[in-house]
N, C-alpha and C positions, 0 to 999 in steps of 0.2 A: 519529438522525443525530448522531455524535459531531463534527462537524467544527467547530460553534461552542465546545465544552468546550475539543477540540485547542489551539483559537486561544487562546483562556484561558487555558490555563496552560501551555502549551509555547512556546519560538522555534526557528523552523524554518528557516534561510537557504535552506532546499532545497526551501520547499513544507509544505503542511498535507493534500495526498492522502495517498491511505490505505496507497499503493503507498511512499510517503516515510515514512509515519509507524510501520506497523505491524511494519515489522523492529526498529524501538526496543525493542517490547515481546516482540522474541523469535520475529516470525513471520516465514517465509516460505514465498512460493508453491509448487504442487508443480512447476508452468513453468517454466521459466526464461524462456521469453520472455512471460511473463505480464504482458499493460499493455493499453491502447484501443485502440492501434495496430492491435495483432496478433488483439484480438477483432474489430473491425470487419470486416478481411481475411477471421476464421475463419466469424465471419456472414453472408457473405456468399456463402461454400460452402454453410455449411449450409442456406440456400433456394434453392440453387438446384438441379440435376437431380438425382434419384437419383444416387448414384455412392458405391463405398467412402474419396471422397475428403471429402463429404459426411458421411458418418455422421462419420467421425474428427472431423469438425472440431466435431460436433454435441458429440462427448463431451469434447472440448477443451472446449468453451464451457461443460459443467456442471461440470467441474473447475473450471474458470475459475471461474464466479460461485458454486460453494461453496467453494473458497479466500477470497473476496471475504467471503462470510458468516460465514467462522471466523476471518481477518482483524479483521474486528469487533467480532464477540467475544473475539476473543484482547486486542485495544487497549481494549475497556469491560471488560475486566478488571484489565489494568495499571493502567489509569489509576484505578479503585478501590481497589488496592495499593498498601502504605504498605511492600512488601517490596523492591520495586527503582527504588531511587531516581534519580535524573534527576540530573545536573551542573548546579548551581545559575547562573546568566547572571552570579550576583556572581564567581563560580570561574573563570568563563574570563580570559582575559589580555586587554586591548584591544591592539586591533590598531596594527604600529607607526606615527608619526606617520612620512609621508614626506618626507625634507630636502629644500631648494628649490636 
């Protein structure tokens, strides 16, 4: 579980999921609608009647959670790499003050 490292050493204003994190290091899903949302929907074809609508959903869901798995290793690799660096939190500009 990389999600305690994430917290460590990255800021995230968008999230510390893996679906938020793991484009940082260069990945993305082969889905496009690739998220929880869409697998809960897809799981729940895939138990229920035979059907060709069924099986699709079935092979959606292994794409799915092996994207998820190479996801993770794609992110436990970055984050091992000293080759592509991150925008330091001192780099960014503060936000402006707003006048009253």
């Amino acid at each position: 579980d990389l999600l305690e490292v994430v917290r460590h050493h990255l800021v995230s204003p968008g999230g510390f999921g893996l679906k938020v994190i793991a484009p940082l290091a260069g990945f993305s899903w082969r889905n496009e609608d690739a998220g929880g949302d869409e697998s809960q929907l897809r799981y729940r074809v895939a138990i229920g009647p035979e059907s060709p609508e069924r099986e699709e959903a079935r092979g959606w869901l292994l794409s799915y959670n092996a994207d998820d798995v190479r996801a993770t290793a794609a992110l436990r690799e970055w984050l091992d790499s000293t080759v592509t660096p991150v925008a330091s939190i001192a780099d960014l500009d503060p936000p402006p003050v707003p006048s009253s």
